[in-house]
C-alpha positions as CSV (number, residue, x, y, z in Angstrom):
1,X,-21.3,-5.3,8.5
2,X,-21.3,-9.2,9.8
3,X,-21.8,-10.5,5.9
4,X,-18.8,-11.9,5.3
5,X,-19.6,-11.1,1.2
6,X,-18.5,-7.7,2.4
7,X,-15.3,-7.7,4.7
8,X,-12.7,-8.2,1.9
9,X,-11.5,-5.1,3.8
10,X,-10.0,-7.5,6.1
11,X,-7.6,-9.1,3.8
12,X,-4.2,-7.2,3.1
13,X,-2.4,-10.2,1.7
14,X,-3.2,-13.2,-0.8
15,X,-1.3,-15.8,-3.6
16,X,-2.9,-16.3,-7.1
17,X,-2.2,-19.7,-8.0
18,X,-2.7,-21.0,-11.5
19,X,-2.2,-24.6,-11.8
20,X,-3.9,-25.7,-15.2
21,X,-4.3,-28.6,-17.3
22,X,-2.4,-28.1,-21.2
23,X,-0.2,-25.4,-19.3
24,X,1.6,-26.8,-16.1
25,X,4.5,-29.0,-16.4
26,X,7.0,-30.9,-14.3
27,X,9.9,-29.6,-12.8
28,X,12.0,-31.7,-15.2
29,X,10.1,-30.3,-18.2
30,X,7.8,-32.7,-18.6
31,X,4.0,-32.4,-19.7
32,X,1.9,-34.8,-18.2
33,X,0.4,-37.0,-20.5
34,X,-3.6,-36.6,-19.9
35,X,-5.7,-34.8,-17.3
36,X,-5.1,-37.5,-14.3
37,X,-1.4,-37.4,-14.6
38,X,-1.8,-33.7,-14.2
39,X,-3.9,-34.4,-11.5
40,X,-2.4,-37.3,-9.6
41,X,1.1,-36.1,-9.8
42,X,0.3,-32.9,-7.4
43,X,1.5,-33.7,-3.9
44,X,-1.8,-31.5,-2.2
45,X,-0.8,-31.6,1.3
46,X,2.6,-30.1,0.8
47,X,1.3,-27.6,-1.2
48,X,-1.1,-26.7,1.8
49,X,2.3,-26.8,4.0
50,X,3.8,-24.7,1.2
51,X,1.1,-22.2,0.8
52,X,1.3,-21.7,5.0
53,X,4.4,-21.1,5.3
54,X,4.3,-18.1,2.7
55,X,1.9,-16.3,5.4
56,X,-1.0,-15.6,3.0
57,X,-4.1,-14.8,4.1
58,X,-5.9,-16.1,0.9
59,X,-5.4,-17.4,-2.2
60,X,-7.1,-17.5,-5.5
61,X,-7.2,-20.8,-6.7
62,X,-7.4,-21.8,-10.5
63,X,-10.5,-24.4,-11.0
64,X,-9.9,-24.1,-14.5
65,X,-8.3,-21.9,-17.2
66,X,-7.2,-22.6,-20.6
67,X,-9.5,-25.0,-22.6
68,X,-11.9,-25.1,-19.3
69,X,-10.5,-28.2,-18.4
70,X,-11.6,-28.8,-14.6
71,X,-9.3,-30.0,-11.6
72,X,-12.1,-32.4,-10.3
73,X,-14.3,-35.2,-12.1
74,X,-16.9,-32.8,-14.3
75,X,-20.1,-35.0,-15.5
76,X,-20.9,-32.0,-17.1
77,X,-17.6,-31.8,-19.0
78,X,-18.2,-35.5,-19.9
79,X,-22.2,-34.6,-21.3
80,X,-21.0,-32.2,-23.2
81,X,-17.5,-32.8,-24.5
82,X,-17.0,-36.5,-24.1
83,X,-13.6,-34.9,-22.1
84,X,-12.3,-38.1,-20.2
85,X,-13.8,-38.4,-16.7
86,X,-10.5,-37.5,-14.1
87,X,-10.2,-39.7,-11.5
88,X,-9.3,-37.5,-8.7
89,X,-10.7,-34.4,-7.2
90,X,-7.6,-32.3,-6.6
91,X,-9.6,-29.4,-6.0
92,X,-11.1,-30.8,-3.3
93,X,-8.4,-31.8,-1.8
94,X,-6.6,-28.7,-1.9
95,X,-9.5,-26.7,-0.8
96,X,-9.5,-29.2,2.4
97,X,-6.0,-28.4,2.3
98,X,-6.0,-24.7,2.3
99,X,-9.4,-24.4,4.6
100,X,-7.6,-26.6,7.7
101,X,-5.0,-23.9,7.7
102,X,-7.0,-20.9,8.3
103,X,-6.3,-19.7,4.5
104,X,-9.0,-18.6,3.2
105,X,-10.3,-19.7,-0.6
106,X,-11.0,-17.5,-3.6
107,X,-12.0,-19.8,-6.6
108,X,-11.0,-18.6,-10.0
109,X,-13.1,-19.9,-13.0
110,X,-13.2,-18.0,-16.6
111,X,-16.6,-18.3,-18.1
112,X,-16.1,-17.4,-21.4
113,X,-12.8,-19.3,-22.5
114,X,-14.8,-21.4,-25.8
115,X,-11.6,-19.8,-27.6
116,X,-9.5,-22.3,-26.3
117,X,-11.6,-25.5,-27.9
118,X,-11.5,-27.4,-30.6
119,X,-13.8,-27.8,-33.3
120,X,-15.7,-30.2,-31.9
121,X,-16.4,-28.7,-28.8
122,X,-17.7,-25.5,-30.1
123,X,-20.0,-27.0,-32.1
124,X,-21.1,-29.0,-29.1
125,X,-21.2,-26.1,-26.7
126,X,-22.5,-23.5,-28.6
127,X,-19.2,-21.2,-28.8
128,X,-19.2,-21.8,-32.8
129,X,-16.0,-21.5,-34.8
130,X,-14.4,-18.6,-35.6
131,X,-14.1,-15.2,-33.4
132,X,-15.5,-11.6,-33.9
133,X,-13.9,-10.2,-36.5
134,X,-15.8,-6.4,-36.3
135,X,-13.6,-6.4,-32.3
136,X,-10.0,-8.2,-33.6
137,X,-10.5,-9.8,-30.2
138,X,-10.1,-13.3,-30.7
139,X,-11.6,-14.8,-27.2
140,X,-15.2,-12.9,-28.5
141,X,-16.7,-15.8,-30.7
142,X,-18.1,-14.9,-33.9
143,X,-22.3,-13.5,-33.5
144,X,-23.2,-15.1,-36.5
145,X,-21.9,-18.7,-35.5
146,X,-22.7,-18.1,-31.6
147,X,-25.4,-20.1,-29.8
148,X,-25.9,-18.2,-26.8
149,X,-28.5,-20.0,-25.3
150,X,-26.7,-23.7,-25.7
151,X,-23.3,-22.1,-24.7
152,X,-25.1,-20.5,-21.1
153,X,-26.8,-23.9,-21.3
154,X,-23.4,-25.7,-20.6
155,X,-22.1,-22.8,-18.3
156,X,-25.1,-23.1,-16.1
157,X,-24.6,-26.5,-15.8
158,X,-21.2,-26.7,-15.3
159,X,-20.6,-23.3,-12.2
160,X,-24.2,-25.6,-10.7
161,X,-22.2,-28.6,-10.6
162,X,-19.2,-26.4,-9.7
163,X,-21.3,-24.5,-7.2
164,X,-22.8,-28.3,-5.3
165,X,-19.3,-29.7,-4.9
166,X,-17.1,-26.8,-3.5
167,X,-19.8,-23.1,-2.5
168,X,-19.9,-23.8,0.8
169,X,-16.4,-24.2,1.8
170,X,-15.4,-21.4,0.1
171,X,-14.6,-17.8,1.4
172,X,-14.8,-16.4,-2.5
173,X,-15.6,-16.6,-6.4
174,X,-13.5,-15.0,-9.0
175,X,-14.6,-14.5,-12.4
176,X,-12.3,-13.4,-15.6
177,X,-13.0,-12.0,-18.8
178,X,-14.7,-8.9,-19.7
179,X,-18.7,-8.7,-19.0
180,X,-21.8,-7.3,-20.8
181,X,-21.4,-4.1,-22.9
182,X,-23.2,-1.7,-20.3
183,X,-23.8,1.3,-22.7
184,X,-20.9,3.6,-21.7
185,X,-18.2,2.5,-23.3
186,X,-18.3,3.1,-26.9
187,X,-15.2,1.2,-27.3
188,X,-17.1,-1.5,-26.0
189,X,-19.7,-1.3,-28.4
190,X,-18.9,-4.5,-30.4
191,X,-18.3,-6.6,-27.1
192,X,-21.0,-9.5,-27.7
193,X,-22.6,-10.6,-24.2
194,X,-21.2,-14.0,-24.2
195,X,-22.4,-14.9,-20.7
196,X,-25.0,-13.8,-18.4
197,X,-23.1,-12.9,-15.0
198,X,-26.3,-12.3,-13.5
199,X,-27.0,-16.1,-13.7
200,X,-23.5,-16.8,-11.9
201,X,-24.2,-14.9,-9.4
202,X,-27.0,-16.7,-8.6
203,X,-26.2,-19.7,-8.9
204,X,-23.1,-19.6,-6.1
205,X,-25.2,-17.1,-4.1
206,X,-27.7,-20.1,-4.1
207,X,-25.2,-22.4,-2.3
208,X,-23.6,-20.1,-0.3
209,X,-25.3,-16.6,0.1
210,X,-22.1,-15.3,2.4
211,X,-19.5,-15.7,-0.5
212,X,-17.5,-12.5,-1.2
213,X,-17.9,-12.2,-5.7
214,X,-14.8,-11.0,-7.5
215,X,-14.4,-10.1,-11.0
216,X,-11.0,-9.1,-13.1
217,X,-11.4,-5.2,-14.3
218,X,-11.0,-3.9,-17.1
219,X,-13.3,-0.3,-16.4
220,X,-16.6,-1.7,-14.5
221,X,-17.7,-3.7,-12.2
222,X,-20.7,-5.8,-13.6
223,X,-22.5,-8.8,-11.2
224,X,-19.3,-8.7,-8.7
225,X,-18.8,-7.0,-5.2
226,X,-15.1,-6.4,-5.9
227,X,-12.3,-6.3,-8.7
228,X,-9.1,-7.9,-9.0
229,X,-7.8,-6.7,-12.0
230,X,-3.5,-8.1,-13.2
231,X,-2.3,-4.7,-11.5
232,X,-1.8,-2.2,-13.8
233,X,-1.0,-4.8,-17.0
234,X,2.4,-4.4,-17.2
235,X,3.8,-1.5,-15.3
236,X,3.8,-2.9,-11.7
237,X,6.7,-5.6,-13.0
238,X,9.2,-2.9,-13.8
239,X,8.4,-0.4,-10.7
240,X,7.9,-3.2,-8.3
241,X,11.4,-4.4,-9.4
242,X,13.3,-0.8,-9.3
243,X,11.0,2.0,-8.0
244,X,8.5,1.0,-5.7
245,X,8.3,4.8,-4.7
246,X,5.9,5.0,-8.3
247,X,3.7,2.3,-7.6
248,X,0.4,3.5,-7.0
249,X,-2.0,2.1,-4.2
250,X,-5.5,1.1,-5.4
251,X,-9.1,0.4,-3.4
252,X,-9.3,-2.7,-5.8
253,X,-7.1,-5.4,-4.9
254,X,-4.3,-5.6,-7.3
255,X,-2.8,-8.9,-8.5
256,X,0.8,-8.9,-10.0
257,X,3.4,-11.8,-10.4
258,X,6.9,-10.2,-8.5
259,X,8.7,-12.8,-10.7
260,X,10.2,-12.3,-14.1
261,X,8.9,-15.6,-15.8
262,X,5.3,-14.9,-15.0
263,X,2.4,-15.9,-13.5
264,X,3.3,-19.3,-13.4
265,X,6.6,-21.4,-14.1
266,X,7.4,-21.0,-17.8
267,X,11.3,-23.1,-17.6
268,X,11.9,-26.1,-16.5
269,X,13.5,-26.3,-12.7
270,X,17.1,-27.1,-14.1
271,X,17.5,-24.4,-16.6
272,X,19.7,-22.3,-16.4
273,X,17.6,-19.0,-17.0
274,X,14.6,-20.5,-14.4
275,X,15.9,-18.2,-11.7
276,X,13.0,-15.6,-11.4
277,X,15.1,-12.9,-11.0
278,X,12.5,-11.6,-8.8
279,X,11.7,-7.7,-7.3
280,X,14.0,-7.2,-3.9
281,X,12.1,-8.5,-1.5
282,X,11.9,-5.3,0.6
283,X,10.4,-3.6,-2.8
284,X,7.8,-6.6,-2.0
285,X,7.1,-6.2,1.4
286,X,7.1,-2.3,1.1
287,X,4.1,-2.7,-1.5
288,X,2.1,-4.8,0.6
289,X,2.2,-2.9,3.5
290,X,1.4,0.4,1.8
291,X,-1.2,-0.9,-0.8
292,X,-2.7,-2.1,2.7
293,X,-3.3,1.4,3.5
294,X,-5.4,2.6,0.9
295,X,-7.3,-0.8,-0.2
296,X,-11.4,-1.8,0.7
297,X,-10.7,-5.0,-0.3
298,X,-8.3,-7.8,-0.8
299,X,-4.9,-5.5,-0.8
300,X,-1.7,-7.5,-2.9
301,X,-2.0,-10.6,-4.4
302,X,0.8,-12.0,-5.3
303,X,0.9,-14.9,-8.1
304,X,3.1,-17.7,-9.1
305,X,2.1,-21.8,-9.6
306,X,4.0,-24.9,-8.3
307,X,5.5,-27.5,-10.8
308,X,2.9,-30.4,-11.3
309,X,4.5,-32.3,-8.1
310,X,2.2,-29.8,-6.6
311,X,5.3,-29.1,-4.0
312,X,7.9,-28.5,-6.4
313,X,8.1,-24.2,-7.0
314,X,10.1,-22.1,-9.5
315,X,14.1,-21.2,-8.8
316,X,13.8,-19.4,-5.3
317,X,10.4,-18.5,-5.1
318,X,9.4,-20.7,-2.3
319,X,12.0,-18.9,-0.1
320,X,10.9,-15.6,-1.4
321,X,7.2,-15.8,-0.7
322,X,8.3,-17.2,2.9
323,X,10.8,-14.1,3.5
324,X,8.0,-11.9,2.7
325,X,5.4,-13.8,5.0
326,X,8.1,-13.4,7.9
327,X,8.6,-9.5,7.1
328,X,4.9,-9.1,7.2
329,X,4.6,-10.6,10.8
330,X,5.9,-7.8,12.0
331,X,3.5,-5.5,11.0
332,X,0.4,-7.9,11.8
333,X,-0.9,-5.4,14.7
334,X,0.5,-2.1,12.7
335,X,-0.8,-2.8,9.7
336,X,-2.5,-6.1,8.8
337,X,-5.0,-6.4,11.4
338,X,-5.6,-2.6,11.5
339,X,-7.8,-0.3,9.4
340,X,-7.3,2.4,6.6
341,X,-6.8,5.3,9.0
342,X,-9.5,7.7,9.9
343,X,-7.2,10.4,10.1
344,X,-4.6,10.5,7.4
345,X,-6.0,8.2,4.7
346,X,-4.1,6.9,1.7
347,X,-6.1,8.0,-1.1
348,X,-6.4,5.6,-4.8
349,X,-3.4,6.4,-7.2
350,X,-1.2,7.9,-4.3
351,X,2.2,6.5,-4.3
352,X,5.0,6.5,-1.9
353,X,6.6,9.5,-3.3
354,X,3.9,11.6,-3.5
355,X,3.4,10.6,0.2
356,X,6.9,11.5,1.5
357,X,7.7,7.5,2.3
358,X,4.8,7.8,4.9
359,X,1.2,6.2,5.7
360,X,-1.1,5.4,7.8
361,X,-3.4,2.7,9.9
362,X,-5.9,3.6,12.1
363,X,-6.3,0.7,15.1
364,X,-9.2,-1.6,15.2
365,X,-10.5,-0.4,18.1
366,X,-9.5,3.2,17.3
367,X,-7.3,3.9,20.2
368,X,-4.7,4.4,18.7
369,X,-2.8,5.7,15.1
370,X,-0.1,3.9,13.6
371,X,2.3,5.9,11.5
372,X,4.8,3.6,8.6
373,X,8.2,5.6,7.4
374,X,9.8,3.9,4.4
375,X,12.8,6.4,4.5
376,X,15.0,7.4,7.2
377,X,14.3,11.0,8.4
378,X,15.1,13.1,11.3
379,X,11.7,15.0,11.4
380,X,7.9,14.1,10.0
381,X,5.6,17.2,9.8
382,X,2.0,15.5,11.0
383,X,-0.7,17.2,8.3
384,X,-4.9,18.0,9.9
385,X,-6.1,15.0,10.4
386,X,-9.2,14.0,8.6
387,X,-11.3,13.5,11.2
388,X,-10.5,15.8,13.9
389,X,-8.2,13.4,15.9
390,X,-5.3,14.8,18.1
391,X,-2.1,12.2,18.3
392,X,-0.1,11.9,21.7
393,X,2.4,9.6,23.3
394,X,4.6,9.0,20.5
395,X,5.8,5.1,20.7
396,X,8.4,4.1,18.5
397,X,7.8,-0.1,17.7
398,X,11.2,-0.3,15.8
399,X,14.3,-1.2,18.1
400,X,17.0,1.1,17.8
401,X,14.7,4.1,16.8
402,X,14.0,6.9,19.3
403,X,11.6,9.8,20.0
404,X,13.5,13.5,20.3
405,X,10.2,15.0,20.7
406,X,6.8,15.9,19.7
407,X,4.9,18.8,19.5
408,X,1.3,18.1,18.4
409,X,2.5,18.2,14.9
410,X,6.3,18.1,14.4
411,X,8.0,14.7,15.0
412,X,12.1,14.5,15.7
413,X,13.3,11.3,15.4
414,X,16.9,9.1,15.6
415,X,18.6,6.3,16.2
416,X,18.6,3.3,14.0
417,X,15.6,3.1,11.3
418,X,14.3,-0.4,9.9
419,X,15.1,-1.1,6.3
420,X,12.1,-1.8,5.2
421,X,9.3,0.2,7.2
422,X,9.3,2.2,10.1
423,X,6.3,2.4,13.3
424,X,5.1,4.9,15.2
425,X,2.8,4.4,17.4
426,X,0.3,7.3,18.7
427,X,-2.8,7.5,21.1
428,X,-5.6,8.9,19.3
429,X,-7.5,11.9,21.3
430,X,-10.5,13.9,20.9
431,X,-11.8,12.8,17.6
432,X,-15.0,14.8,16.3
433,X,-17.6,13.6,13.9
434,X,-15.5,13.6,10.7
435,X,-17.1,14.5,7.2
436,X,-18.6,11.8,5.5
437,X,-16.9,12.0,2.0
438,X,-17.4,9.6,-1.0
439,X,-14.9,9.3,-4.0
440,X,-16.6,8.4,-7.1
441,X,-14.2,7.4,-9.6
442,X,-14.4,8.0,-13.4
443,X,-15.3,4.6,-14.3
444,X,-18.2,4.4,-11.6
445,X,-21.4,3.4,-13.8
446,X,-23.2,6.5,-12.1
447,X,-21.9,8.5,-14.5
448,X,-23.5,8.5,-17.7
449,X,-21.0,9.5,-21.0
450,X,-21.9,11.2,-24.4
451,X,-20.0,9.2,-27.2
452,X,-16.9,11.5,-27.4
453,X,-15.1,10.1,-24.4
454,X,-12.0,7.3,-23.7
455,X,-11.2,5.6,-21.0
456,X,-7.3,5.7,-20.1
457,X,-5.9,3.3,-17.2
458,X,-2.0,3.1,-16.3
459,X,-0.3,0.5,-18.1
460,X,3.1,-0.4,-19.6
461,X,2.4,2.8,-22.0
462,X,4.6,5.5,-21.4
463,X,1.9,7.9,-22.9
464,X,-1.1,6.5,-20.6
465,X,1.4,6.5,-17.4
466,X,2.0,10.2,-18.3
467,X,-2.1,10.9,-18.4
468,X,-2.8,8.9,-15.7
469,X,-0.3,10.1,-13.2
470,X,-1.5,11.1,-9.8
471,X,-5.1,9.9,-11.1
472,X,-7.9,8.2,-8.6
473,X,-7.4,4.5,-9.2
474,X,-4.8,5.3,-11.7
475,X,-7.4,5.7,-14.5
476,X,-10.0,8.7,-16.4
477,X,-11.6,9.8,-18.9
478,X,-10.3,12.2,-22.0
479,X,-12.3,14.1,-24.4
480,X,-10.8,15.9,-27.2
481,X,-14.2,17.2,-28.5
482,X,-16.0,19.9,-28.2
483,X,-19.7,19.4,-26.6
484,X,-19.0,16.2,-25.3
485,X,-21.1,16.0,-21.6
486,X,-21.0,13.4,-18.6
487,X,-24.1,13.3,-16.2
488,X,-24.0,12.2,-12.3
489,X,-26.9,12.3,-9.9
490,X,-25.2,12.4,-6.5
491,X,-26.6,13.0,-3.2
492,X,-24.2,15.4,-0.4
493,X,-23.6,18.8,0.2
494,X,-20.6,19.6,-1.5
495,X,-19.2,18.2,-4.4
496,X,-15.4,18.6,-5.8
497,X,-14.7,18.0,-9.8
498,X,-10.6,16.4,-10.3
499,X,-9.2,16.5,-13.8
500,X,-7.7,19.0,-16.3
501,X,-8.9,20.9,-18.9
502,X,-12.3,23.1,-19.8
503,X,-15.4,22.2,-19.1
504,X,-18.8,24.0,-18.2
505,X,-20.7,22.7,-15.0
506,X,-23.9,22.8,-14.3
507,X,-25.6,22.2,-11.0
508,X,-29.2,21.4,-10.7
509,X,-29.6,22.8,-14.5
510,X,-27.5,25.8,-13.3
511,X,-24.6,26.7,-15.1
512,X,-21.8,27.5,-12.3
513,X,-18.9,28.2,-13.8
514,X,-16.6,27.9,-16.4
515,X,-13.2,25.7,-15.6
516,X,-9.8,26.2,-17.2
517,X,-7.0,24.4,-15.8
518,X,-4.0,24.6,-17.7
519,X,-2.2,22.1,-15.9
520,X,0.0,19.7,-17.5
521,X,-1.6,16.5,-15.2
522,X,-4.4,15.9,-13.1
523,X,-3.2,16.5,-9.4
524,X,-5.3,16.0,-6.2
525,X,-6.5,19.6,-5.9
526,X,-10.4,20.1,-7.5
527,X,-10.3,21.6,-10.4
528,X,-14.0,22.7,-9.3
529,X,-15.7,23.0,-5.6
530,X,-19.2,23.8,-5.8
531,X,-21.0,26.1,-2.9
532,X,-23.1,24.3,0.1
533,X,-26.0,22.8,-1.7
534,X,-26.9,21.6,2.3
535,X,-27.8,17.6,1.3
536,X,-30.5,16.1,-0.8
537,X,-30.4,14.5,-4.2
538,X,-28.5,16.9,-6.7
539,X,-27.5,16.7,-10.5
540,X,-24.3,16.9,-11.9
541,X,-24.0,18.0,-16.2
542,X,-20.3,18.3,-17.5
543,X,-20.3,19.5,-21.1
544,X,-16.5,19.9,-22.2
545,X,-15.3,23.3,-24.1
546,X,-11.9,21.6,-25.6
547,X,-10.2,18.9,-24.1
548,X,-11.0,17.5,-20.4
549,X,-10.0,14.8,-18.3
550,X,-12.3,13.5,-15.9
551,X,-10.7,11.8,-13.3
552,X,-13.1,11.9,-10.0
553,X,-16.1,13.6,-8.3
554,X,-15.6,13.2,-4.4
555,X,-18.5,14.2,-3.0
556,X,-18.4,15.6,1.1
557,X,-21.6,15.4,3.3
């Protein structure tokens, strides 16, 4: 596909950067005094240099966070909130910045943030005081002081005027917060529609129709073409930092700070506790190159923010980010420039573990299969491939390791192995027409939920990283009722039920069997394989006995 909208696939490697008005500080400790000292303090052309030397291939950029204050002169701002006019557009600038060294740019804006203001300017933009009570969630304003139409009034506005200065020299558009209740959810119910995506999307689509549309996750993708959600809130900190082997890969891109103070510097430069006390750096790399493996867009995004020099970075991060660039050069041909293999593909919620310390990239051009070890180990036992491809000529890319031999399927191996990751390259051979097979996740909106259902994802909750292990994009859904059904109209010839539990399926209005797995975890065998229904438009009707998790339906043509 030539839209550029859709070849986030291409991008194994990115930096979120928050640099934000009210938040950032000097390095000394300092807050800046008004918007233009935050603004004219930041030194944008060494943070370009900075940003280049990390080896990044993108970077999500903050145009505005907390309070919605913008990084450029807003008129809009000024109409509305009387906010003082700044002086300088530093987003431009760093934009320029950014674009003349072939980084691409991911704008982040948040849409819904009226939380953040004061009194005055939720009365002037229509966000109203107070917050939703009936949801305890207190960035969801309150529906009986909410003016919907004059606070999409302002946002319209303000992404158009957005949207005329920057669209065009942009590669992408992040939004945060949590979209329109879409009727599956019924945790969701009380989720007022604060903003109407749909009208985003058209407004940057306007001004640049090629623009790739990213969204943060939490369950469902709404207007966007891809998610970025913070990792897995919590629990990629600890096992990035001291067991990468857990860390699941994910389609979605996952963002996740590898520092200890946070997304952004949170201590003054001289402090004594402002050392990061980052993950090892091979932990680091190791991620990126495996979460390469598995993703269909965007890949690892790591995030931390510069002082308010603009050039200025937390204790040791600068050198960090740049010994992770370096490490990741080596792999550009292996692993960044190639594709999620054809043969031997890492699937969503693997890990490193359950993958014996090995993966996969399939060339760009499809000669050949490159094959990552993690771990030293005298032998690797090559599974079927996917796609019917035979592997020859075993080419070690490592110095110091050797070939012993190679049989088709068992590879011996010696010598010296490379700390961090291992290559093997092979020449791909006689490669058939390989199933067509589609993974539809629990969360897809496809599948239409009864009321009796929750969604689980992996977080820092012991419990929900027990349920969740092994899990499709490290999520599902659990029903402890009886009766409770899920519907999926799918088209294919075979399709394959993963979860745990019992549950009655029906086909087509057939009922085809009753499933009772008594296994303590979802695991990556179907629970349920139905017989060759030989392509066409089927229907899918789950209706649970006791408890069930629903964790995929992957669906083979």
């Amino acid at each position: 596909m030539n839209n550029k909208a859709f070849d986030f696939h291409k991008y194994k490697y990115g930096l979120f950067v928050h640099y934000v008005h009210g938040l950032s500080f000097f390095s000394d400790g300092r807050r800046p005094k008004d918007i233009n000292e935050t603004l004219d303090s930041f030194d944008a052309r060494g943070f370009a240099d900075d940003v280049a030397s990390m080896g990044v291939q993108y970077v999500v950029l903050t145009a505005w966070h907390y309070n919605m204050i913008t990084l450029y002169p807003s008129k809009v701002n000024e109409k509305y909130r009387g906010k003082p006019l700044a002086r300088r557009d530093l987003l431009g600038e760093i934009i320029d910045g950014l674009n003349s060294k072939g980084i691409k740019v991911i704008l982040y804006t948040h849409p819904r943030d009226g939380h953040d203001f004061d009194s005055a300017d939720r009365e002037a933009t229509g966000w109203g005081e107070g917050y939703n009570t009936a949801s305890s969630a207190k960035d969801k304003p309150d529906p009986n002081k909410f003016n919907g139409a004059r606070w999409n009034e302002y946002i319209k506005e303000l992404y158009t005027e957005l949207a005329d200065k920057y669209a065009k020299k942009l590669y992408g558009f992040y939004t945060d917060g949590v979209g329109p209740y879409d009727g599956r959810d019924p945790a969701m119910e009380k989720n007022l529609q604060v903003v109407d995506y749909l009208m985003l999307r058209r407004i940057m689509k306007s001004k640049n129709p090629e623009l790739c549309m990213i969204q943060n996750y939490f369950g469902y993708i709404f207007s966007n073409d891809y998610a970025m959600p913070e990792g897995y809130f919590g629990f990629e900190g600890k096992a990035l930092k001291s067991n990468v082997e857990a860390l699941p890969a994910a389609e979605k891109s996952l963002a996740m700070s590898p520092f200890d103070g946070g997304w952004m510097p949170g201590l003054p430069l001289d402090n004594k506790d402002s050392d990061p006390h980052s993950a090892p750096i091979e932990n680091a790399v190791k991620f990126v190159l495996f979460n390469a493996s598995c993703t269909v867009g965007g890949g690892t995004v790591y995030a931390t923010g510069p002082y308010c020099e603009g050039n200025i970075w937390q204790s040791g991060a600068l050198d960090y980010l740049k010994a992770i660039g370096e490490k990741l050069r080596e792999y550009k041909k292996s692993a960044l420039d190639a594709k999620v293999s054809l043969s031997f593909p890492t699937i969503s919620g693997d890990t490193l573990s359950s993958l014996g310390n090995k993966f996969f990239f399939t060339s760009e051009d499809e000669k050949y299969e490159y094959l990552h070890l993690t771990k030293e180990t005298e032998q690797v036992i090559l599974k079927e491939s996917l796609d019917g491809a035979e592997l020859h000529s075993p080419l070690s890319l490592t110095e110091g390791l050797r070939i012993e031999g190679f049989d088709g399927k068992l590879l011996r191996l010696s010598g010296d192995f490379d700390p961090i990751d291992s290559v093997i390259r092979f020449e791909r051979r006689g490669t058939a027409l390989s199933p067509r097979i589609q993974w539809i996740n629990d969360t897809d909106k496809r599948i239409r939920y009864s009321a009796d259902w929750k969604y689980h994802h992996l977080d820092q909750s012991p419990l929900r990283q027990e349920i969740t292990k092994g899990c499709f994009e490290s999520d599902l859904h659990r029903s402890l009722a009886k009766g409770a059904n899920a519907f999926l109209a799918f088209e294919g010839s075979v399709a394959e039920i993963y979860g745990r539990g019992e549950v009655s399926v029906f086909i087509d209005g057939v009922k085809l069997c009753d499933v009772k797995s008594t296994a303590a975890q979802v695991s990556r065998s179907p629970v349920f394989t139905s017989p060759e229904l030989y392509g066409g438009w089927h229907t899918l009707y789950l209706v649970t006995e006791t408890e069930f998790d629903l964790d995929a339906v992957r669906i083979i043509n």
